[in-house]
N, C-alpha and C positions, 0 to 999 in steps of 0.2 A: 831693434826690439819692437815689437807688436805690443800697443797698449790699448786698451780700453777705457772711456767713464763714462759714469751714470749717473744719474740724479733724479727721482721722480718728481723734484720741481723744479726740474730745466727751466718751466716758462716763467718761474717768481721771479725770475732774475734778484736773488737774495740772496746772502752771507754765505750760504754754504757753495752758492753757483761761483759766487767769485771766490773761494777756499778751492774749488776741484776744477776751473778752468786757468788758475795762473797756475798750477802747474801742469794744466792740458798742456800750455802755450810753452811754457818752458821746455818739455820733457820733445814737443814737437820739434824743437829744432833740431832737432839731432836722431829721432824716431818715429815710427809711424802713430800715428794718435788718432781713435776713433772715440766719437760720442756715439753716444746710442741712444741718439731721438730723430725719429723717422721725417721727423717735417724739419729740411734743412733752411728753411726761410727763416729761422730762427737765429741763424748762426748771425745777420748783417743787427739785429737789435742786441742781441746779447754784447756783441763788440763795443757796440757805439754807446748802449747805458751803462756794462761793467769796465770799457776801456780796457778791454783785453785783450790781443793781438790773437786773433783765431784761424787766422790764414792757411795757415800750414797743417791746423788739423779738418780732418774729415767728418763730416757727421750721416751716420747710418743707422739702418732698423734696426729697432731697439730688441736685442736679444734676448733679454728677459720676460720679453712679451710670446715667448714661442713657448713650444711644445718640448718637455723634457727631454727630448730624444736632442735636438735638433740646438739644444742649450750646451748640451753636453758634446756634441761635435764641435759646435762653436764658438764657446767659449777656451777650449783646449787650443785652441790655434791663437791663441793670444798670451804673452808671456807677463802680463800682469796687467788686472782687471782692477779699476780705484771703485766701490761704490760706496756713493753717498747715502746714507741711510733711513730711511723714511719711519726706521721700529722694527722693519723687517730684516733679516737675512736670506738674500738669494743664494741661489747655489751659482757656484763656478768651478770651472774645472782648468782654468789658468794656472801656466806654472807657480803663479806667485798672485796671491789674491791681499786688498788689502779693501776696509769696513771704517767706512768714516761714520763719527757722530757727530754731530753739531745740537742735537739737544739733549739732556739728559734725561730720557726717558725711564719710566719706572715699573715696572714687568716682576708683578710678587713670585711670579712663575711663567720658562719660557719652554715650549713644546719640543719632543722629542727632534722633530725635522729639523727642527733652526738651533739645535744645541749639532744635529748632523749636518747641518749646512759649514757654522762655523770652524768645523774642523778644518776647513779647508783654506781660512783665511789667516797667512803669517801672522800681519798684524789688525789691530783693533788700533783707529787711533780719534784724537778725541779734540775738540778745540780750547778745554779748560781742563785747570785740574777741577773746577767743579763739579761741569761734567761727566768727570771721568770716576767722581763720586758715586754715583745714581748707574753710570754704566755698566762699573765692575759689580759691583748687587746684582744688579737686573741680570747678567750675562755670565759672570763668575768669571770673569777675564779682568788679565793686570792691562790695561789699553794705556797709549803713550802718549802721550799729549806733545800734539805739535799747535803751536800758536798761529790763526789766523794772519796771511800776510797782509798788512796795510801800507800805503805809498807813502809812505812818513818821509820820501826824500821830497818829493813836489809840495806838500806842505810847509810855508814857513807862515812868520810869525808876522805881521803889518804893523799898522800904526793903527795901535789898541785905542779902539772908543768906548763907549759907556753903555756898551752893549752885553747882553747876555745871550747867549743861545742856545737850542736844544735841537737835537736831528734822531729823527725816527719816522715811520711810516703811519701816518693816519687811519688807524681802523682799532676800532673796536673790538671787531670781530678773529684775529690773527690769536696766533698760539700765546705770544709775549706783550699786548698792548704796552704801548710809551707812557700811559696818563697824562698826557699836554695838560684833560684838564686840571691836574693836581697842580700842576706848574703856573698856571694862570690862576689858578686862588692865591699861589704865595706871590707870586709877581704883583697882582694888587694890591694886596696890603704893603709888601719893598715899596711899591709905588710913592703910597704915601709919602715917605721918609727920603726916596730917591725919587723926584719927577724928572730928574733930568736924564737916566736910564732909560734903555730899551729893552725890551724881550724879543726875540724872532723864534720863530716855530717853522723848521724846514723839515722834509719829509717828502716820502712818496705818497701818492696817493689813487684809489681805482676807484670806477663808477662807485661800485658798493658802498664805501668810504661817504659818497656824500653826506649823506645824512647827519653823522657826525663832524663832520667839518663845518656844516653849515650853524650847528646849533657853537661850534666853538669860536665859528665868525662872529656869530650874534654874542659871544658872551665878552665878548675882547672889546666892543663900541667902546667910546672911552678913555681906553688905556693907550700907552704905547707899548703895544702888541701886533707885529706882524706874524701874519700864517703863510707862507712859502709854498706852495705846492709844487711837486715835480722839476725843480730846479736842476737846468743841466749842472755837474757836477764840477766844473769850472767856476762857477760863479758860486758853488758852495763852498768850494778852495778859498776865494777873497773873501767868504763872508767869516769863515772861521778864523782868518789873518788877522780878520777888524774884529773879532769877538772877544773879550775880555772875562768870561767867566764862561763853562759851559755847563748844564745840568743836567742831569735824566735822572728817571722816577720810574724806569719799568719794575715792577716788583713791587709797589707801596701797594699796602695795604692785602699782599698775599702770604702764606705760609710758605716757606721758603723748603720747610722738609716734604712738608705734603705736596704742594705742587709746584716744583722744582724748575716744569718748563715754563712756568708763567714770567720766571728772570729772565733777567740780559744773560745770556749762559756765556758771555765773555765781555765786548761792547768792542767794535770798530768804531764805531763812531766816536769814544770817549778817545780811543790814544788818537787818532784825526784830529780832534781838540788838543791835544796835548802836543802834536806835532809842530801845530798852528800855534803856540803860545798861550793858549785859552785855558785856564785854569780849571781842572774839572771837578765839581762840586756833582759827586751824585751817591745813589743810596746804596747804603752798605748792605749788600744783596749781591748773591749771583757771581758771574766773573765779573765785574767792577772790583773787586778786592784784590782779583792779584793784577790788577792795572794801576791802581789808587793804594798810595801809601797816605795815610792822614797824618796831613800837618809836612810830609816831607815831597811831595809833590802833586796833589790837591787835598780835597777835604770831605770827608763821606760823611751821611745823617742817612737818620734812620725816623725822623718827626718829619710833621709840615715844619711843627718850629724851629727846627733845628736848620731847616734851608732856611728860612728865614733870617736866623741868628750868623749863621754862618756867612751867608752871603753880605747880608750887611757889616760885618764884621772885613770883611775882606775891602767892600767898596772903600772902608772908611781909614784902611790902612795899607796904602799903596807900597810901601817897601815890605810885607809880608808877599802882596799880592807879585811884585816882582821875582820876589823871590821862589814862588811858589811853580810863576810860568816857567825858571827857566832851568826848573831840575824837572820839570813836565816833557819840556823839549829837549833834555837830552835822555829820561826816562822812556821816551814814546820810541826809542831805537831797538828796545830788546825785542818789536814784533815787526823790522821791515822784510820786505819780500823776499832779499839776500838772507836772511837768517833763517824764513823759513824753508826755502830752497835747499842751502846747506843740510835745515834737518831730514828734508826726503831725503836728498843723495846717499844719506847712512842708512836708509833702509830701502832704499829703490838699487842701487845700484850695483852692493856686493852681490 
């Protein structure tokens, strides 16, 4: 079998790159597997930051950058095409085409070409049901929600300290910011009541990003607040082993119908925490909800104060806090890479 994938943000190496290249790498062992991004220099960073065996596949000129004529020769010779979706629908003319979302975009009305593009795509599929909220509106398709794979097996759980931690990418300026600094107001005042706690703030981060980082260095003096930049993903393995609560706050302080993509439209990072034993405390928003049961394997808030209450609540009562880690780790199973493999197979391979 001749397969195709695309993504027009090959170079973010983000959620959705590592969603459409494990199963590049999977579907390559046993078939021909092409990317379509013309600068193959890319393929030895994408390996080594998303840790995903790319060997076996090829990466070539991106076909959708051509001329109609020449899209349509060459997209035919290929027996299913994955694209990742940027809002757009390309045409393809693959035996079997298949339209990923990873955000849930909102389109009050979409144009004659791209309701005729997607006739051509079997399936629509989507990384939440949240998601798949906003997508079927936008597009008028029933889309299937296959869950993000996370490596929940190399994750385990350490010798839990008196740390809290959060993981997201530093920037301001990106579709879903983290809020670190919402996190570091509540962490101050916790402080008070817990001095013997920590907060770590890990994340990626790029040039642009300074500026905000710097003003978040300056705001942490003080506290015990570390800010992590760009940690190999190895050492964020041990740090979530040794983290005992985990938080995120993307989405505070936004409208959740009106602008839907400003959430976590799932959270890798929260079942990561939960693989790890780290109890996840974060805002009931977005796909955090169908990750997070409250009270049965972490604890969602919707206030500052309520992370506040919450979290001290937990510090101060370690057999809830037990209890909470270790339906977290065997809850963080319903999204390993074997599961979501399994779900392509039902629709990649009859």
């Amino acid at each position: 079998m001749k397969v195709g994938f695309f993504s027009p943000y090959l170079d973010t190496f983000g959620g959705g790159e590592r969603y459409m290249l494990t199963l590049a790498s999977y579907l390559a062992e046993k078939h021909d597997v092409e990317i379509f991004w013309g600068d193959s220099a890319i393929k030895a960073p994408l390996t080594r930051f998303l840790k995903i065996d790319l060997q076996k596949t090829k990466f070539v000129e991106n076909i959708f950058g051509q001329s109609f004529l020449k899209k349509i020769r060459r997209t035919a010779s290929y027996d299913l095409i994955f694209v990742l979706s940027d809002g757009s629908v390309p045409f393809s003319f693959a035996k079997k085409n298949i339209l990923h979302f990873q955000v849930p975009f909102v389109f009050p009305k979409i144009d004659a070409k791209t309701k005729l593009n997607l006739i051509r795509y079997k399936y629509v599929v989507v990384n939440s049901h949240f998601t798949k909220k906003f997508i079927d509106k936008s597009f008028n398709v029933d889309s299937k929600v296959i869950y993000p794979p996370v490596d929940v097996q190399s994750l385990k759980p350490g010798k839990k300290e008196k740390l809290i931690i959060s993981v997201g990418r530093f920037s301001q300026q990106q579709l879903h910011p983290k809020q670190q600094e919402v996190l570091i107001e509540v962490f101050k005042e916790l402080y008070k009541d817990v001095p013997s706690w920590k907060l770590v703030l890990a994340g990626q981060s790029k040039k642009e990003d300074y500026k905000y980082i710097k003003n978040l260095k300056r705001s942490v003096k003080g506290y015990a607040i570390r800010i992590l930049e760009n940690i190999p993903y190895d050492e964020l393995k041990v740090l979530y082993g040794r983290a005992s609560i985990y938080w995120h706050a993307t989405g505070f302080g936004e409208d959740e119908i009106r602008n839907p993509q400003k959430m976590e439209h799932f959270g890798i990072s929260t079942v990561e925490a939960q693989a790890a034993g780290a109890v996840p405390v974060v805002i009931e928003k977005g796909g955090q909800k169908e990750i997070v049961e409250d009270k049965k394997n972490g604890r969602l808030w919707s206030t500052k104060t309520q992370l506040y209450e919450i979290t001290k609540n937990l510090i101060e009562t370690k057999g809830e806090m037990l209890r909470l880690s270790q339906r977290a780790v065997a809850d963080s199973k319903r999204f390993s890479q074997e599961k979501f493999i399994k779900e392509y197979e039902k629709i990649i391979l009859p």
